[in-house]
Each structure stands twice: as C-alpha cells, then as structure tokens.
N, C-alpha and C positions, 0 to 999 in steps of 0.2 A: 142521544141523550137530551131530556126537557131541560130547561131551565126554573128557576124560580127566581121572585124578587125575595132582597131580604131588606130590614132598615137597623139599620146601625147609626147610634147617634157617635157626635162628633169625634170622642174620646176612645170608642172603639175600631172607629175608621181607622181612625189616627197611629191606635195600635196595630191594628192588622197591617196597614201599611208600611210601618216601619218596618215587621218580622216577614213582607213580601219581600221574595229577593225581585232581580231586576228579570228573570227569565221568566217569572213565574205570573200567572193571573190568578188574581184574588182566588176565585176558586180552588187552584192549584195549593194556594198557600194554606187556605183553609184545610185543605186535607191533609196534607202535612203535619201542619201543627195538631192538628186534632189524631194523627197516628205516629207522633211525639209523646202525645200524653198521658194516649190509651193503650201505648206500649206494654204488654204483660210483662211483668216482670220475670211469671212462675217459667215463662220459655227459656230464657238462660240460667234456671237451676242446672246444675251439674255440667256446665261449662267450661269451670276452671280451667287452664292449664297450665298454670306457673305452681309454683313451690310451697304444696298444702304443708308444710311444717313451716316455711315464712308467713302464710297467709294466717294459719293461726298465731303466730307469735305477736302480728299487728294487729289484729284482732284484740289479742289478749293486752297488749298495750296500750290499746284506745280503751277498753274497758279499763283498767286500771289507774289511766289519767283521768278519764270521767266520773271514775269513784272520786278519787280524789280531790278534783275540784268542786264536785257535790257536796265533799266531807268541808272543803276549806269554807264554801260559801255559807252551809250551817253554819259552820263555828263564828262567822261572821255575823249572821243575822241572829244568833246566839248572845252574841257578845252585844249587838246594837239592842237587843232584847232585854236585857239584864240593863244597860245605861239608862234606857226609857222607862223603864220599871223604876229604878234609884229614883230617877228624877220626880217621879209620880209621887215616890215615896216623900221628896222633900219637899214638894209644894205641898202634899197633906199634913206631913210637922208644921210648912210653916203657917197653912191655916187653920190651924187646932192652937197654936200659939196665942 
C-alpha cells in the first residue's frame, strides 16, 4: 500500500495525537477514529436484547421529563417575558409624564 503526505496544522496534530493510543501510528488512529464516526447506526437496529417492556418504560420516562422541563423553561421565559414587558411599560408612563 502507497503512502501520501498530508499537513496538518498545529492544533490538529495536537488533537490526533492525543486520541493516538501508544500501539497505534498516526495512520492507524486515523482509521479508527474516522470508523468511530462513520459507524451506521441503521446496523444495530433490531439488536435489542434486554426487556422491551423496561426499554419502553425509560424511553417513556425520558420523554416525559423532557416535556417537562421544556414546559418548566417556557413557563420561565414566560414569566421573564411578562417582567420585560411591565418594565417597558413603566419607562413609557414614565416618559409620557
């Protein structure tokens, strides 16, 4: 197999290097990482094998808290909504004054 050069500046070196183990040559790591990321996902469809009535119930759970905290954080930017608004409203009384 050929080789090629590549350049990489400092910052990228620096990353690749770190995520090189000690076994491995740059090249090595590159492929690696690069079949880390381009992993399919769709290949482990229907893989499950633990407790499809558990995995839906967490499933249903994480949805359920993420509505939630969705609903809390409107209610929040809601509420900061309505004080910014008040406030607009009193610097306009007080230069109409």
């Amino acid at each position: 197999m050929g080789t090629n050069r590549i350049e990489l500046d400092d910052e990228a070196y620096d990353l690749l290097k770190a995520e090189r183990r000690d076994d491995e040559s740059f090249s090595d790591a590159v492929k690696r990482i690069i079949a880390e990321v381009t992993s399919d996902w769709r290949h482990s469809i229907g893989t499950y094998e633990g407790d499809i009535d558990e995995f839906v119930n967490a499933a249903q759970r994480s949805r359920e808290a993420t509505s939630y905290g969705l609903a809390r954080r409107q209610e929040e930017a809601n509420k900061l909504f309505e004080e910014l608004s008040d406030i607009n409203e009193s610097r306009e009384d007080d230069t109409e004054s």
